[in-house]
Structures are given as C-alpha cells and as structure tokens.
VORO-122219 format. One record per atom (N, C-alpha, C, CB): residue in one letter; x, y negated, z negated. Coordinates in steps of 0.2 Angstrom, whole numbers, plus 5000, padded with zeros to 4 digits. Glycine has a CB too. Example, Ala and Ser with C-alpha at 12.3 -4.5 7.8 and 13.67 -1.06 7.14 Angstrom:
REM VORO-122219
A506650284961/A506250224961/A506650164961/A505750224955/S506450114965/S506850054964/S506450004961/S507050034971/
REM end
This chain:
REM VORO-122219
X500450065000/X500050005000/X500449945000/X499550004994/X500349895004/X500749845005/X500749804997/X500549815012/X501149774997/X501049704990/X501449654993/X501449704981/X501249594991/X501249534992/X501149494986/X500749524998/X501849474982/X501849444976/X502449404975/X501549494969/X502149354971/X503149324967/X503249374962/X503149224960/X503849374961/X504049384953/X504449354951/X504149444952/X504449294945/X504549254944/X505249274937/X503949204945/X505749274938/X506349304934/X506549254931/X506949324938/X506449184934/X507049144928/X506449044931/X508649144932/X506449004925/X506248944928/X506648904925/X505648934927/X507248924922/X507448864918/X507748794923/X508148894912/X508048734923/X508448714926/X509048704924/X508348684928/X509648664922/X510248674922/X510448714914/X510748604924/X509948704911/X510148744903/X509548814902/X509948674894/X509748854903/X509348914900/X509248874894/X509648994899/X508648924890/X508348914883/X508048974882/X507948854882/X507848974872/X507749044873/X507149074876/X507849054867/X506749034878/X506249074881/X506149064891/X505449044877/X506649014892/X506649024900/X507349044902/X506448944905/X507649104907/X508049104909/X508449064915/X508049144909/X508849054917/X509149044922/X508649054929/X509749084922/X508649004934/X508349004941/X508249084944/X508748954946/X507749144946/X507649184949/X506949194952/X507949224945/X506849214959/X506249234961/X506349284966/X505649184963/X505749344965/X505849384971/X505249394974/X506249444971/X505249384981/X504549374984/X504649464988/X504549284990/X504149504987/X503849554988/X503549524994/X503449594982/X503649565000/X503249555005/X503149625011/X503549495009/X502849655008/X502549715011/X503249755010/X502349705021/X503749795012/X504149855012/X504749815007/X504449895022/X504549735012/X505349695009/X505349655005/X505749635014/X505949634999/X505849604995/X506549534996/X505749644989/X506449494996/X506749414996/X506649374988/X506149365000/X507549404988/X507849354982/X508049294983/X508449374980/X507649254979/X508049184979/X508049144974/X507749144983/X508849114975/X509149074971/X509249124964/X508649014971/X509749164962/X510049194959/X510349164954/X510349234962/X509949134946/X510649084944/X510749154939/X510548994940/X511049144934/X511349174928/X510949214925/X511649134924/X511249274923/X510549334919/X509949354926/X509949264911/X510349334932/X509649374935/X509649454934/X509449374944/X510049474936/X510249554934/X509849604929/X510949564930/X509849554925/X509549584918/X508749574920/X509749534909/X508649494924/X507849474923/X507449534927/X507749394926/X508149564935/X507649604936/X507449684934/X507749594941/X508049684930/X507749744924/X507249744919/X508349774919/X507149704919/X506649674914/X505849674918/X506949604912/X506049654923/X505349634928/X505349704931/X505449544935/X505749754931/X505549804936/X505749784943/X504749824935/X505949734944/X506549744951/X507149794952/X506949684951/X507349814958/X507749864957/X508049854962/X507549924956/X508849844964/X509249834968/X509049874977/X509849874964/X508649924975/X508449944982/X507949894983/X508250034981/X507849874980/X507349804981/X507549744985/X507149784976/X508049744986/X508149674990/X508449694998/X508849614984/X508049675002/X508449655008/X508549575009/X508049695015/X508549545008/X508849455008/X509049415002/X508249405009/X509649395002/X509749344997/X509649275000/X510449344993/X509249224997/X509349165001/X509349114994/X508649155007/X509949074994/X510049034990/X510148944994/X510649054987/X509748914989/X509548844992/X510248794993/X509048804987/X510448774986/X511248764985/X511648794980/X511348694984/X512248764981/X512748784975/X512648764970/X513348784975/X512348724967/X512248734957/X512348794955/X511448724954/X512548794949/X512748874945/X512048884943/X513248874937/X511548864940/X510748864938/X510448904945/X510348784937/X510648894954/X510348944957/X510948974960/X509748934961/X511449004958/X511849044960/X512249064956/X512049024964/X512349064951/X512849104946/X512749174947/X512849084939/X512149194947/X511849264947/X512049314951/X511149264948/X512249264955/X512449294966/X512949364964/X513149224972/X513549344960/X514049394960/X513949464955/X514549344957/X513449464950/X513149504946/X512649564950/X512749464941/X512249514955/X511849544959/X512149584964/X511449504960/X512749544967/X513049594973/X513449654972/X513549554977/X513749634966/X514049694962/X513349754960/X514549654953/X512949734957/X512349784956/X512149824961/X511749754954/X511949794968/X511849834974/X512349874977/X511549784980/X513049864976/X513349904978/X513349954974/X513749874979/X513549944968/X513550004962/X512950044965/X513349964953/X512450024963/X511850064967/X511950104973/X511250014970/X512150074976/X512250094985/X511650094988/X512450184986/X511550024989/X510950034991/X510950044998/X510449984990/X510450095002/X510550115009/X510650075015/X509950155011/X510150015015/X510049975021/X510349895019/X509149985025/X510649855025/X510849805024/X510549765022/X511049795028/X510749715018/X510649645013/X510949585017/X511049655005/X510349555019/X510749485023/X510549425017/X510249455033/X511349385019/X511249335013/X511149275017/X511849325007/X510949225016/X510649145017/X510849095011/X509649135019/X511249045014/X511548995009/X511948935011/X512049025006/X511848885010/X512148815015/X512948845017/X512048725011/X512948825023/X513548865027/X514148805024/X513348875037/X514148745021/X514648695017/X514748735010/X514148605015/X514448785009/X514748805004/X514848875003/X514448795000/X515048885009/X515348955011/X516048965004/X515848965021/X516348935002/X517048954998/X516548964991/X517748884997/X516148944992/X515648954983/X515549044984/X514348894983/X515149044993/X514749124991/X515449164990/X514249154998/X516049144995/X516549204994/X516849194988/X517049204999/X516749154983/X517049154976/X516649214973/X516949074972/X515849184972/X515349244970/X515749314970/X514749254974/X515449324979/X515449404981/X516049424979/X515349424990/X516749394979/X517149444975/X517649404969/X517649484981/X516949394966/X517249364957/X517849404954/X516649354951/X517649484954/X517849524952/X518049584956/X517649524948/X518449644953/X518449694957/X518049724959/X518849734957/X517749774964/X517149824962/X517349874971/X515949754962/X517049914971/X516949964977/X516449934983/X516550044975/X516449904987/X515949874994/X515749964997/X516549795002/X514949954993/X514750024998/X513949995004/X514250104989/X513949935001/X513549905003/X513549875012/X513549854998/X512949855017/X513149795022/X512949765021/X513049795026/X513249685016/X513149645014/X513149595020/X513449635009/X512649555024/X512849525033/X512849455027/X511949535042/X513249415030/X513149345029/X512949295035/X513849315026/X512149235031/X512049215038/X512049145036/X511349245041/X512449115035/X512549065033/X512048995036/X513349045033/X511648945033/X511148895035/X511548825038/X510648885028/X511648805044/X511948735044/X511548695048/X512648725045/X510748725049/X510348665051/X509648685051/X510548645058/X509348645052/X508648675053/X508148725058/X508448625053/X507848755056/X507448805062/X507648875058/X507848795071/X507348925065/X507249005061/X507849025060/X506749075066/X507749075053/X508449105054/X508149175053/X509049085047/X507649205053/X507649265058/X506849285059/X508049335054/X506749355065/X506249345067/X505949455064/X506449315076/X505449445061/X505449515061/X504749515062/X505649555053/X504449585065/X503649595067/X503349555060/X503349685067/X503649565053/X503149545048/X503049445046/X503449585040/X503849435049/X503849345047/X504049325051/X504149305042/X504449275054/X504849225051/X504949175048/X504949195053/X505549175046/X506149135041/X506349085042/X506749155040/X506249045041/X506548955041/X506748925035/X506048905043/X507148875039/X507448835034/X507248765036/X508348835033/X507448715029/X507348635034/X507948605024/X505848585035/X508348565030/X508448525024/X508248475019/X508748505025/X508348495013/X508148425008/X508648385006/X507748435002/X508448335002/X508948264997/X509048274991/X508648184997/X509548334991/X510048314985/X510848334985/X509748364978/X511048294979/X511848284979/X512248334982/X512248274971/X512148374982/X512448434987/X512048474992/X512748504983/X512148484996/X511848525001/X511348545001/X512048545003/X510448555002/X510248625000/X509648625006/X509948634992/X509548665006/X508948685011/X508348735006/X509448735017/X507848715009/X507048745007/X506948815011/X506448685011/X506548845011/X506648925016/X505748935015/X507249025010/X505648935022/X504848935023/X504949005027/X504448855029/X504149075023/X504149125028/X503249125029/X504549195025/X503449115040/X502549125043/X502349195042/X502449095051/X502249225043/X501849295045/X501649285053/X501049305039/X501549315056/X501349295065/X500649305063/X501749345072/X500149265066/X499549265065/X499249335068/X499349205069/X498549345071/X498249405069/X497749415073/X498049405061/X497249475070/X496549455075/X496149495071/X496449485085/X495649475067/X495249515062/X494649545066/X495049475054/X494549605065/X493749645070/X493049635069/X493649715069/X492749605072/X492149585069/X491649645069/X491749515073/X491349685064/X490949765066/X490349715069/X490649825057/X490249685067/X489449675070/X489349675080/X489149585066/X490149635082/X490149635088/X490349695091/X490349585089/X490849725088/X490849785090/X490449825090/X491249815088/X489849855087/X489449885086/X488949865094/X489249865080/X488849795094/X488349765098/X488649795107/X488349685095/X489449805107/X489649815112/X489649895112/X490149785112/X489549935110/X489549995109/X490150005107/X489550015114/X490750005105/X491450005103/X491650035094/X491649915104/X491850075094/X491950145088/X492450185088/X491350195088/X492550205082/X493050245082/X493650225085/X492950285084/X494050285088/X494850285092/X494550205097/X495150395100/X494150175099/X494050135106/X494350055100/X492950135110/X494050085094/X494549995091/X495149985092/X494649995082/X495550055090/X496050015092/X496450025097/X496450015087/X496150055102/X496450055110/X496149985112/X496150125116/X495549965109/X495549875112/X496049835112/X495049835107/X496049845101/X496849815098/X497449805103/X497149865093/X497449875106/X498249885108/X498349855115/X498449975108/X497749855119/X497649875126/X497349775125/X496849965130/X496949745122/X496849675124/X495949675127/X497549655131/X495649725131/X495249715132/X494949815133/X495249655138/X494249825135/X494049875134/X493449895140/X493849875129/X493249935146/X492649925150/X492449855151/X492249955148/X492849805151/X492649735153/X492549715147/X491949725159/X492749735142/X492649685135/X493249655133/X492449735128/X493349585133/X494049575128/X494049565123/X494349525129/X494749585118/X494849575111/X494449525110/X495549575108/X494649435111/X494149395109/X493249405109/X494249365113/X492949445114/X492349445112/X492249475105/X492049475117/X492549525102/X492549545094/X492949545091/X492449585093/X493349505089/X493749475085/X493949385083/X494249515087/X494249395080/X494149325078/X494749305076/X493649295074/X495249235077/X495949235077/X495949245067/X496349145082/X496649285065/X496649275057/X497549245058/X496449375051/X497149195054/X498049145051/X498449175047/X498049085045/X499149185048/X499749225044/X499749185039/X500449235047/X499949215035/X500149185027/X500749155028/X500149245022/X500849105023/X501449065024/X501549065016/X501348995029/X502149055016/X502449045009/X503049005010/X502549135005/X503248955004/X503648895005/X503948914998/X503148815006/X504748894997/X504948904992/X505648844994/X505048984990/X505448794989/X505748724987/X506048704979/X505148654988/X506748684981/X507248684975/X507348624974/X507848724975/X507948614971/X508248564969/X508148474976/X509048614968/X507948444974/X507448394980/X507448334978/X506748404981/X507348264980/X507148214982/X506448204985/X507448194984/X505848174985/X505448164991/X505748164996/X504948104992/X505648205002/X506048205009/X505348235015/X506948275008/X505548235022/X505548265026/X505448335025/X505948255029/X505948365024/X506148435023/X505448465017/X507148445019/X505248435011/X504648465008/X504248465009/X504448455004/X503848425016/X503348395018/X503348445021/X503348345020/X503748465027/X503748525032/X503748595028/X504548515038/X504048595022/X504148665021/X503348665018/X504948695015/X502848645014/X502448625011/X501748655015/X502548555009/X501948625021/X501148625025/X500948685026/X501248585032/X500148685023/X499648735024/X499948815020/X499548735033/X500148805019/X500848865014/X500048875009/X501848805008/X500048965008/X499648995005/X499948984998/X499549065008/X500548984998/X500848994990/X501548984989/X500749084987/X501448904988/X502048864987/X502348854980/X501848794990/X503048864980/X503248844975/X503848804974/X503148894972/X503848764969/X504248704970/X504448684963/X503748644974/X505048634965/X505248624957/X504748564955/X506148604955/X504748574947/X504548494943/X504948484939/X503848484940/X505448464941/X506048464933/X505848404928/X507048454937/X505548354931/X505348294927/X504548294926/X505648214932/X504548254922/X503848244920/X503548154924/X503848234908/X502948144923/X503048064930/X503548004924/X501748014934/X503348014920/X503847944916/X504447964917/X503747924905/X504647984919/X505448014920/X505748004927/X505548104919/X505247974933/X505447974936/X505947964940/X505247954936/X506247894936/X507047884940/X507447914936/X507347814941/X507447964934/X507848024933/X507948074937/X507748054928/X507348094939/X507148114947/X507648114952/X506848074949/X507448054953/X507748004958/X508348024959/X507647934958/X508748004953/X509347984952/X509548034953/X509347964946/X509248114951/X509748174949/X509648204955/X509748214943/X509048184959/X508748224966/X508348274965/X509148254971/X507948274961/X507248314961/X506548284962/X507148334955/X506248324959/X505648294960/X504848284952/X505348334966/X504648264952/X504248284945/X503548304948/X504248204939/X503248324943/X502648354943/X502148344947/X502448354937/X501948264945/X501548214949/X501748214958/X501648144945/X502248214959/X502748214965/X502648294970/X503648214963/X502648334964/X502548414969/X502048424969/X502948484967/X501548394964/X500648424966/X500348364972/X499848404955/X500748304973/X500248254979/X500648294985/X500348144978/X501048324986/X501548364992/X501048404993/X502348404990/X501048434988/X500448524990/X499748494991/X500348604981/X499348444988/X498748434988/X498748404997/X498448374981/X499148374999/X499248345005/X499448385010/X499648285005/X499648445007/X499748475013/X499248555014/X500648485011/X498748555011/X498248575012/X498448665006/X498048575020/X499048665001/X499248734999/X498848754994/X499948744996/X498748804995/X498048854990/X498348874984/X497748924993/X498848874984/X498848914977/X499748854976/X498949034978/X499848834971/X500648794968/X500848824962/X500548704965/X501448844963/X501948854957/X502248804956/X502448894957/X502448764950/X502748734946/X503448764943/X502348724943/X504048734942/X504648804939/X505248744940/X504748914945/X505748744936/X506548754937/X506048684933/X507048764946/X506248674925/X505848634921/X506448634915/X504848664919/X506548524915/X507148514912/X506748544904/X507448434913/X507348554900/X507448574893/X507348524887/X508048604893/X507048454895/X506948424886/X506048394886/X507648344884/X505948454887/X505148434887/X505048494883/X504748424896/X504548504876/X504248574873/X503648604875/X504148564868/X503348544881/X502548584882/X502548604889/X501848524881/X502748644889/X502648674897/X501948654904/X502648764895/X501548654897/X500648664900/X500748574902/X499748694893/X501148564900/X500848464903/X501048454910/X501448374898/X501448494912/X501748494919/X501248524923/X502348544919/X500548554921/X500048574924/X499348524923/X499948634924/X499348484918/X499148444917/X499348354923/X499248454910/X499748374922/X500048304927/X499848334935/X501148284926/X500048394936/X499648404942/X498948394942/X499748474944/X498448414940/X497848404941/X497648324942/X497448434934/X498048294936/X498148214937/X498248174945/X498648194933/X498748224945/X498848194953/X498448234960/X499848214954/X497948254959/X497248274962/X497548344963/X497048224969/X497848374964/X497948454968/X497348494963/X498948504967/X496948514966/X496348554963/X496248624967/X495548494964/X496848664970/X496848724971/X497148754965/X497248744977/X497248834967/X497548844962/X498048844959/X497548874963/X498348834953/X499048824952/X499048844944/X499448744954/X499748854944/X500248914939/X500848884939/X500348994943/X500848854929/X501448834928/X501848884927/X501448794924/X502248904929/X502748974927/X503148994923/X503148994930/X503049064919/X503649074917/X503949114917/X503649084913/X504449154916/X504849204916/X504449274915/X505349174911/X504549304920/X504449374920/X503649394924/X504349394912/X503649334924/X502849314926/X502649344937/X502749184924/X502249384937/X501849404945/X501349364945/X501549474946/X501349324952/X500849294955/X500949314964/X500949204953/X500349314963/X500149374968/X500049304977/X498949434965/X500149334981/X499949284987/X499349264988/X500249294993/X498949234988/X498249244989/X498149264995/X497749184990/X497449304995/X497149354999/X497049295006/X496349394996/X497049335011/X496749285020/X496149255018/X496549345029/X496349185022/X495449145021/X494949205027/X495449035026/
REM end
C-alpha cells in the first residue's frame, strides 16, 4: 500500500533543546523516501521514528548550517553500515561541495553504498521519475540555499457513472487507460483530469521569489518560522522568516495543509506560532510541529 507522509525527526533551529532536536524530515512518497536537511542526532531521530536506512533513496539538503547538516555524516556512515541495496542520490548547493565532502568522509568507515552526488547550482528539475519531479529554486539567506519542490505528474480519475453509460467494464477500463480511447470512446469522455500532489519544503529564508514559487498550490508545505511577527527584524537580519510571513505565503498561494518547524529557542509556547498563523488569515489546515511527529499528505481534491 502506497504512503504518503512527513515524518518530522528534528524542528529545532540553531540550538537543539530538550524537547526539539536538531533539523530532520523524511518525506515517504510511495516505495521512496526523501531526507531532508539532516542536522545533528538525526540517526537516532530516525530510530526513534521507525525510519530505517533502507529507507532513504535521496538526501537533499538546503544549505550548510550545522542545524541542517551536521547529521549528513552519521547518516552516510549508517547506510553504508547497513548496506543498503540501491543507490542514494544526494542534493546540496553545489558552493558547498567541500562542506558535503567534509561530512561524507568525517571519519573512517567501509563505502558499500552508491552514494551519486547531484550537486544544485541553479534553478529548475533535478530529476524526473514516473512518480515526481524534483526541483529546486533559490532563496535569501547568508549562505547559499535552495528550497526543493516535488510535482507528482498529473492523472485522469474514472468516472463509473460514464463508464457504465458507455458500456465500458472490467479488463475494457484499463485498455481505455492504456490505449487513450475505446470503440470510438475517448479517455476524456470518462474521466476527468486529477491534479498531482505537490509538496514544497522551505528552510532557512528571507521573503524572496524562490518561496513564492516553491509555495504555489503545494498540497503540504512546510516551511520555517523561526521568529515570532515582533521579531521581525531579526528575521530579516538573520534571513528567515516568522510565522505571520510563512502563513500569508501559503494562504496566497492557495496550500492546504502548512507546517510550521525550525523554531528559535527563545520562545516557550510553541502553539503561538499557530496562533500568529491564523492571525495572518491561512485558514487551511496547519500543524505546528514537533519532533517525532507524522503528518500525512492530504488526500486528491
């Protein structure tokens, strides 16, 4: 049975604390799973969450901060140790290639693994599979980083009633499917186009371009709020974004479901960060995050 879910490992930002770890999510998408942004203690987060090294075919890290990458080298060492069967392609701004090759061999270990490096140094797909594509777009902060948007390829859902009305059953569904039309019937006359799911995952930022695009119409976005709105030019300053800032992005950009996460350490009420969203109108669903925490993608409209 296919799944389709976050699983959210770490939301701290630059200081773990005792109840949020270090930056970690892995996005389950049907067979494949998508690590992103690996900071410190993911290893453990994903023993803890029931992640399992045979679990990842992608790493894709936004930038080099130690908060989403420290983890990188723990994790690469783990999949080898494992042996896991099929290749792991990593994604990471290609200005910080000496960071990833610091990671991948911090220390000694046995390479059983095919670890592909696909380094990011501009905008557009970075790969194409029957289930998605993978994109990047850049954002504004002090070092380099990039946002990672995945589409699904849109669809055709079966309408019984018109099938029926055509005569059309059994084995003839999906030779329609396959074939496009049937005794002078086309797919269109009984079916009806279904929108791929899209899922957006946004780090470390400034308001930019690059959120806007990674943001739009996205089933299940998630994004940092590391400030609260009176904090603004801290924000600014440090290149993030605050609460009020990532709920008017997602309310404007039509996204059903908002995560919230990567939440500075000097705030104690986690729930105000969903409170300031509502404030700033986004009235879909949304989920301030924690650690350890599954949020599922929403079902197709």
């Amino acid at each position: 049975m296919s799944v389709r879910e976050l699983v959210v490992l770490g939301t701290a930002s630059q200081v773990p604390t005792r109840h949020r770890n270090h930056n970690g999510y892995l996005l389950r998408w049907d067979a494949e799973g998508i690590l992103f942004d690996p900071g410190e203690g993911t290893q453990r987060q994903m023993l803890r969450a029931g992640v399992a090294a045979h679990d990842l075919n992608r790493i894709c890290v936004t930038h080099f901060h130690g908060d989403h990458s420290l983890g990188l080298a723990g994790v690469v060492q783990r999949v080898n140790l494992d042996r896991v069967p099929h290749e792991i392609t990593a994604h990471y701004p290609a200005s910080g290639q000496h960071f990833f090759d610091r990671l991948r061999y911090a220390t000694a270990y046995h390479e059983t693994v095919a670890l592909t490096e696909a380094p990011v140094g501009t905008d557009g797909v970075l790969a194409r599979t029957p289930a998605y594509t993978l994109e990047a777009h850049r954002l504004d902060h002090p070092v380099e980083s990039y946002g990672y948007r995945l589409v699904e390829p849109d669809g055709r859902r079966m309408l019984p009633e018109r099938l029926a009305s055509h005569g059309i059953a059994g084995p003839d569904i999906g030779r329609i499917q396959r074939e496009g039309s049937l005794g002078g019937v086309p797919l269109e006359a009984v079916s009806e186009e279904r929108r791929g799911q899209r899922f957006a995952f946004v780090m470390d930022t400034r308001l930019c371009e690059g959120v806007h695009v990674l943001a739009e119409g996205c089933d299940l976005l998630v994004i940092e709020s590391t400030f609260l709105d009176e904090d603004e030019h801290l924000a600014t300053e440090h290149g993030h974004l605050t609460a009020g800032q990532a709920a008017r992005v997602a309310r404007d950009a039509g996204v059903r479901h908002l995560v919230l996460t990567h939440f500075s350490q000097r705030y104690s009420d986690p729930e105000e960060f969903g409170r300031r969203a509502r404030a700033a109108g986004f009235e879909g669903e949304l989920t301030v995050a924690h650690d350890l925490q599954r949020v599922p993608v929403p079902k197709r409209r």
